[in-house]
N, C-alpha and C positions, 0 to 999 in steps of 0.2 A: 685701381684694382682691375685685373686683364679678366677679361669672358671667362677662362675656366677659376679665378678667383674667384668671381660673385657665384658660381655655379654650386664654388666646392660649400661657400659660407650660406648659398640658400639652402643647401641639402644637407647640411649642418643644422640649421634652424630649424628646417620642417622634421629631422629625426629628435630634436631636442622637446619639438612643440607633442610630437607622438609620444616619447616618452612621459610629458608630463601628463599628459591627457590618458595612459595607462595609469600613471601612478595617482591620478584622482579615481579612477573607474575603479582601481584593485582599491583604493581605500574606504570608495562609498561602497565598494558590495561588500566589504569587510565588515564595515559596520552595520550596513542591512543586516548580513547575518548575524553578527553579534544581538543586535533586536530581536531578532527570529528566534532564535534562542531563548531570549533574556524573556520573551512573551511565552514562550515553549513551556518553559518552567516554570512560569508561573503558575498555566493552566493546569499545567500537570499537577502542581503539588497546593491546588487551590484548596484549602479546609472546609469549603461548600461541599466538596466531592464526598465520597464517604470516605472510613478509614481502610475500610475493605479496597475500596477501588485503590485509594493513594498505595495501598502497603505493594499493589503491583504494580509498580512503577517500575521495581527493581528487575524483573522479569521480563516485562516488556518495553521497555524504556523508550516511551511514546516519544523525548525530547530528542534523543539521536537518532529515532526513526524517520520522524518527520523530516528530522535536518537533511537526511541522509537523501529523502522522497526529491527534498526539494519547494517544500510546500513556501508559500507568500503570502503575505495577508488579502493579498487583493483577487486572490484566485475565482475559481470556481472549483469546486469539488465534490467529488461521489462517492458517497464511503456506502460500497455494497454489505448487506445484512448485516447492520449495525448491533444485532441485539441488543443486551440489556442499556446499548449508550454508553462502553467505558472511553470509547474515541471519540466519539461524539464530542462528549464533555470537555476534551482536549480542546478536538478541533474547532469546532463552534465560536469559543473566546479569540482565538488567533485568527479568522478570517475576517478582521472588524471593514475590511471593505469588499469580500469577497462574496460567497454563497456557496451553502452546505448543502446535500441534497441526499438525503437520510434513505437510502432506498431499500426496504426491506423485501424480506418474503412475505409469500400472502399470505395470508389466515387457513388455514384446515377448516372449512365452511361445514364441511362434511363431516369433520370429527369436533364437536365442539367443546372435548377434552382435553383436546392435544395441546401439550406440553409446550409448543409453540404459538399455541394462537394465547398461552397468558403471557412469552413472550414480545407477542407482538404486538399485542393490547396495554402491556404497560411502556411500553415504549412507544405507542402512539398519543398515550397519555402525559408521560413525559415533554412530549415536544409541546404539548399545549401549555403543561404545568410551569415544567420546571425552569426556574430561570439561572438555570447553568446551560440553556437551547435557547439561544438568542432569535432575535428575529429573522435572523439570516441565515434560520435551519429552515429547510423545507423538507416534507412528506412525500416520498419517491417511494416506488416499488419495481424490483427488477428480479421476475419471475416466468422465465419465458413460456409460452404456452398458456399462462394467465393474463400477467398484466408487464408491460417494459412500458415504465415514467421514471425519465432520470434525466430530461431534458432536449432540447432539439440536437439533429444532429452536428456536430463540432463544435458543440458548447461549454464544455468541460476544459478544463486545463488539467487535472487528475484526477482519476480513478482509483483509489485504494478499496481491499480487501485484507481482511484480518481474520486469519486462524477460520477459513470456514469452505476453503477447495475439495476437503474432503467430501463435504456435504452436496457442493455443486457434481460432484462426480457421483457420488452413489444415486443422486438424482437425475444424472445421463444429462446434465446440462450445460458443464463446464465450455463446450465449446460454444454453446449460444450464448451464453454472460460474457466470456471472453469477447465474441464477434459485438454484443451492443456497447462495451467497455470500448473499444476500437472506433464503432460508430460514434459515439459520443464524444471524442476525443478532438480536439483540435489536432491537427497536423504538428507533431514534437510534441504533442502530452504525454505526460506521463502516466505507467498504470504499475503502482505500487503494488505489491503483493507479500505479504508476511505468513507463513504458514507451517506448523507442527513437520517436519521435514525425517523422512523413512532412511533407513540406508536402501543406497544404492544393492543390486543386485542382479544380475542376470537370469531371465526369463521372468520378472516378477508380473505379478497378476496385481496388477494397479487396483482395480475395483476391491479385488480381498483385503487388500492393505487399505485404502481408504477409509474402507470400515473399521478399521483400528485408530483412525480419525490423524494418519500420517497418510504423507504421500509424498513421492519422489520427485527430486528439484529436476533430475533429467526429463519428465513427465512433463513438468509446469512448463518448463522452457520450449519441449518443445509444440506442444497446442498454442502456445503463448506468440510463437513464432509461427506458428501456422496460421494464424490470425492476425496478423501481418505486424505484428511488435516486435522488436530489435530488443535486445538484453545487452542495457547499457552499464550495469554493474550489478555484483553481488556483495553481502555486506555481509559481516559474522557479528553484526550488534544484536541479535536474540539469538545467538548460538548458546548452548548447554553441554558442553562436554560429556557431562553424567548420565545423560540421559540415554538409553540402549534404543529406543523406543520399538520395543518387544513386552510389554509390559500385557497382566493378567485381561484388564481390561482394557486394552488401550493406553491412547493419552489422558482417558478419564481417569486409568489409575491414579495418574499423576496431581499435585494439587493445581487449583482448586478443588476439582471434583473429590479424590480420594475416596473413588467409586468402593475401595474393600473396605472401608470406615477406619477399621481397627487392627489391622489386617496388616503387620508389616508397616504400620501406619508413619512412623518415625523412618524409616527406610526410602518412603515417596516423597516427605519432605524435606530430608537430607538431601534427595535427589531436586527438587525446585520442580519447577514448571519447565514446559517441554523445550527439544531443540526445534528451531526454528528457521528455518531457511527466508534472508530477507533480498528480494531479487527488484529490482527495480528497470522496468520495460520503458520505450518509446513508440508512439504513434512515428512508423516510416511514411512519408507521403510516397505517392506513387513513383513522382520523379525519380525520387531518390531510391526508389525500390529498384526500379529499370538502369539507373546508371550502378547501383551495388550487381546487379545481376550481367549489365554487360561488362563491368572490372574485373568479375570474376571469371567471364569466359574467356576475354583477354589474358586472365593471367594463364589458366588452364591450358589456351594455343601456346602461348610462350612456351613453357612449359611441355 
């Protein structure tokens, strides 16, 4: 065989050996994921859970969330103000080599009626109690101007948040949880965010709408983005058509709450639970921030 024969038959072999060496990578993360999944659902539809918690599966559909986040068992993760624990309870079983890090709001020290501190009291009881909170939950709190424990910096591989940005905004802190969301992050983590989702509209007064416990996906992205996170997809797995979200009392109209009781009551649950915007961010490192910023000013000269 002459020089460019052995040349053509080694570039022949090394594309043959590439291709098989894809076609085991696509079949072991096929299968990874098939696991992830197959652990997903479990957790979700575990009969330890209550029936309350399981019947919102349909609603919030923890198993194509998570898939969608990206989540692994060997993670690390920060589920910011976890309340009563219905993610929790997911996620907790599915990190069997990873770590949870439960990080709530602090207590109302000062109001010791308030409606949150018997949230956060049984929720901190939970994690001692309950064994649907594995060993591998841990006791975090991420309340800026009080307390930020949610790990060293770049310890995290994601960050999720569930149905509670309104609350970071009428509390004027969205962009400080954001920025320690970012700090905590490995370089390419992830920071999940699912949240009761407003329509769009021009001139809108974000703070007024918040308080109706919606708020706009244009909003999210961009604090989200100012914070130095990239928006690497959005997903319509807790989208709700039906939902106007203009409702008397908000999204507490809506169920769970069904703030009017009686009220139209058949009307809020024909309608479900709310629309929900599911956006899923990336930790940019900086390199990558300076080479996105000088791509774009090359393109701009071109241009």
């Amino acid at each position: 065989m002459n020089k460019a024969g052995q040349e053509a038959a080694t570039s022949a072999e090394a594309s043959a050996k590439a291709s098989a060496d894809k076609s085991k990578a696509d079949l072991e993360a096929g299968a990874s994921a098939k696991v992830m999944e197959q652990a997903l659902t479990v957790a979700a539809e575990n009969p330890a859970r209550s029936e309350q918690n399981i019947a919102r599966n349909k609603y919030r559909h923890p198993v194509e969330t998570l898939n969608f986040f990206g989540i692994k068992p060997d993670m690390t993760v920060v589920e910011i103000w976890p309340g009563g624990g219905w993610y929790t309870e997911v996620l907790a079983p599915v990190l069997v080599d990873g770590h949870l890090i439960a990080a709530s709001f602090a207590p109302k020290t000062d109001q010791p009626d308030h409606y949150t501190n018997r949230i956060y009291n049984n929720f901190e009881e939970r994690l001692k109690n309950d064994p649907l909170f594995s060993k591998n939950v841990h006791s975090g709190m991420l309340q800026p101007g009080v307390k930020v424990d949610i790990g060293a910096e770049g310890s995290a591989d994601m960050v999720l948040t569930f149905r509670s940005l309104h609350g970071f905004i009428t509390q004027g802190i969205m962009d400080e949880i954001f920025a320690e969301s970012y700090k905590v992050l490995k370089p390419g983590g992830i920071f999940g965010v699912v949240e009761h989702r407003a329509k769009e509209a021009e001139g809108m007064d974000v703070m007024e709408i918040a308080k109706t416990g919606y708020v706009p996906t244009s909003y999210v992205i961009e604090r989200a983005e100012a914070a130095g996170f990239e928006l690497v997809e959005a997903s319509e797995i807790n989208a709700n058509p039906k939902d106007t979200a203009d409702h008397p009392e908000g999204v507490w109209t809506l169920p769970p709450s069904l703030k009017l009781g009686d009220t139209d009551r058949e009307k809020y649950l024909e309608i479900g639970e709310s629309d929900r915007m599911t956006l899923k961010f990336r930790k940019v490192v900086e390199e990558e921030a300076v080479e996105a910023d000088e791509a774009a000013e090359s393109d701009e000269a071109a241009n």
